[in-house]
VOMI-740117 format. One record per residue (C-alpha): residue number from 0; residue in one letter; chain; x, y, z. Coordinates in Angstrom, 1 decimal, always signed. Example, Ala and Ser with C-alpha at 12.3 -4.5 7.8 and 13.67 -1.06 7.14 Angstrom:
BEGIN
{0; A; A; {+12.3; -4.5; +7.8}}
{1; S; A; {+13.7; -1.1; +7.1}}
***
This chain:
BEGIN
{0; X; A; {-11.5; +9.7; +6.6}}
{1; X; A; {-12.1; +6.3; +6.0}}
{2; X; A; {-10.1; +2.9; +7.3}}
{3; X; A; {-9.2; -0.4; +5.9}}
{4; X; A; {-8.2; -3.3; +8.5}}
{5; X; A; {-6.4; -6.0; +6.6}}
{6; X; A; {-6.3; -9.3; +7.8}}
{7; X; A; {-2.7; -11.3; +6.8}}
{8; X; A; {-2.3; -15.0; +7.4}}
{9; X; A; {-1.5; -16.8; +10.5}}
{10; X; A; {-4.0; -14.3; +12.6}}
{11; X; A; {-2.0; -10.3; +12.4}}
{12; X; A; {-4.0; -7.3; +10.7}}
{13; X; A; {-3.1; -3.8; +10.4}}
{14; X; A; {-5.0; -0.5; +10.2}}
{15; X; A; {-4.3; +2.0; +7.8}}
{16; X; A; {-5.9; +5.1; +6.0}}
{17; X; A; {-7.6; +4.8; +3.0}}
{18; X; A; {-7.2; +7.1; -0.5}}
{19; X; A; {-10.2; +6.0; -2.6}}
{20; X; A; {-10.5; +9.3; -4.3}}
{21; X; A; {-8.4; +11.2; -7.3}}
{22; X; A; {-6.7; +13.7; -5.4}}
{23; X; A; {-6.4; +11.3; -1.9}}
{24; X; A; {-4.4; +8.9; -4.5}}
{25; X; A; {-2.3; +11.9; -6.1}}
{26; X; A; {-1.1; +13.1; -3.0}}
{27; X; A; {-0.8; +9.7; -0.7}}
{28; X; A; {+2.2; +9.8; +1.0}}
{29; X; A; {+3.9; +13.2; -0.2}}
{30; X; A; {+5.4; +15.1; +2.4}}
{31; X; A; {+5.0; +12.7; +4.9}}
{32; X; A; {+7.8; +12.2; +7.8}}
{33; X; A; {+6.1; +8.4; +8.8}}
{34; X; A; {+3.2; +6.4; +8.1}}
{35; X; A; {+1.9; +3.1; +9.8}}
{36; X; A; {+0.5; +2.2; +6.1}}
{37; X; A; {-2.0; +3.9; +3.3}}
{38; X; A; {-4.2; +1.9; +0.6}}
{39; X; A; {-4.9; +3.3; -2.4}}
{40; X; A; {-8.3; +2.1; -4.4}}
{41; X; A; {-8.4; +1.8; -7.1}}
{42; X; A; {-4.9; +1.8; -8.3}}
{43; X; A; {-2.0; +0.1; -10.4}}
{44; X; A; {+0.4; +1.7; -10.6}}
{45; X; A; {+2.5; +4.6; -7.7}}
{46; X; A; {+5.2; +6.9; -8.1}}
{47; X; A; {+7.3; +8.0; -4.7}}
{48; X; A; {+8.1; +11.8; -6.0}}
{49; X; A; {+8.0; +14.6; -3.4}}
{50; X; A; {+7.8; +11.8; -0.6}}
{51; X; A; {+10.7; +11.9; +2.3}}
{52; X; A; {+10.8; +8.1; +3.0}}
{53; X; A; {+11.1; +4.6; +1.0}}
{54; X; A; {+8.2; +2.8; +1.3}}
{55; X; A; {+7.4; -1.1; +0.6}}
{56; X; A; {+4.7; -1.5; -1.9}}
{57; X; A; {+2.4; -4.1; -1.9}}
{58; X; A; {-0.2; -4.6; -5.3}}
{59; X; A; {-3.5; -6.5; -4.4}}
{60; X; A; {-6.1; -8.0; -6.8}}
{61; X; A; {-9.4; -6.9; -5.9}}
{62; X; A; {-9.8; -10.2; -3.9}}
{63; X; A; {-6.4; -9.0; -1.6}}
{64; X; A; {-3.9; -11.7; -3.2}}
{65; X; A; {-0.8; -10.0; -3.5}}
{66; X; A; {+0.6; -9.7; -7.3}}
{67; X; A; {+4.0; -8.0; -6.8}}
{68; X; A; {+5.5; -6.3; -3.8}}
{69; X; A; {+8.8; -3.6; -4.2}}
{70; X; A; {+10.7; -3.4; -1.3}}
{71; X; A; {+11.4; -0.8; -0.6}}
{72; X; A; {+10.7; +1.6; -3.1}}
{73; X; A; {+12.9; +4.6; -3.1}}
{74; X; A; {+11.8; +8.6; -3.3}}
{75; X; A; {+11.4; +10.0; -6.3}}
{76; X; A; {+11.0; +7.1; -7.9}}
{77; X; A; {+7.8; +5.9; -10.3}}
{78; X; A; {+6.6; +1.4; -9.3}}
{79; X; A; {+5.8; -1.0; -11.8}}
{80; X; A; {+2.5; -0.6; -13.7}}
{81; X; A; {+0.6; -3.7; -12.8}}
{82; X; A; {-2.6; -4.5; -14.8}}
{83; X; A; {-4.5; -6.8; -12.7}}
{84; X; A; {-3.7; -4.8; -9.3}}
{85; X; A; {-7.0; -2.5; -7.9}}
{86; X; A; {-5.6; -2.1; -4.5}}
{87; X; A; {-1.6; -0.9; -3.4}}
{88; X; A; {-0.6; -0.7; +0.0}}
{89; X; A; {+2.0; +1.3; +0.8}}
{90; X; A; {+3.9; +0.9; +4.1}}
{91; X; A; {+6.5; +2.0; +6.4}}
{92; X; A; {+10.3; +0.1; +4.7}}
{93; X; A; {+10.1; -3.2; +6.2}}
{94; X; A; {+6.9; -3.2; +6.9}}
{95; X; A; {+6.1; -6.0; +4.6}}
{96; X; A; {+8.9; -8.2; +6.3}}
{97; X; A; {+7.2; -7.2; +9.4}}
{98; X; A; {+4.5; -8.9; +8.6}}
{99; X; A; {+5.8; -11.9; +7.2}}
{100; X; A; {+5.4; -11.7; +3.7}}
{101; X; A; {+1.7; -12.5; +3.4}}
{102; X; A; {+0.3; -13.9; +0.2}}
{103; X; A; {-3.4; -12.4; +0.5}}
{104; X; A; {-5.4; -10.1; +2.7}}
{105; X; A; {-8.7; -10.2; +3.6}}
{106; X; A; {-9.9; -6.3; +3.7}}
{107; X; A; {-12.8; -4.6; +5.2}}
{108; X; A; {-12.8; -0.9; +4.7}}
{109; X; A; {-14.9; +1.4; +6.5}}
***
């Protein structure tokens, strides 16, 4: 299983799981009762179907400058397609608040 710490302005990072591959993207967050946060790599564009939570969703360049964020995004529901994105981060609703609306993360995944 692999990590990803992103860094967010004014000093806070966060820890999530990773889903880098087809069927690690396809699946994400389905089923799920909670999540502190997945990013999915690479990827523009999510859908919510099967999950049991809203979830805010955050699009990254590949440099981590966010494009467009949805909070929250609803169940059973498909998120913008967003051409320039290669990274989404999905967290927990309010998660993005949480973290005081960053413009850009700075990612290392391991």
């Amino acid at each position: 299983m692999k990590y990803a710490t992103l860094y967010c302005e004014g000093g806070s990072s966060l820890k999530v799981r990773t889903a880098h591959t087809f069927l690690k993207r396809l699946f994400g967050l389905m089923g799920k009762r909670k999540t502190d946060g997945l990013l999915l790599y690479p990827c523009s564009q999510v859908h919510t179907y099967f999950m049991r939570m809203p979830i805010d969703v955050i699009y990254l360049d590949k440099r981590g400058k966010v494009l467009l964020a949805l909070e929250p995004l609803y169940p059973n529901k498909t998120g913008k397609y967003v051409k320039d994105s290669f990274y989404v981060l999905e967290l927990p609703m309010g998660g993005y608040k949480a973290l005081n609306y960053p413009s850009a993360f700075r990612l290392e995944i391991k």
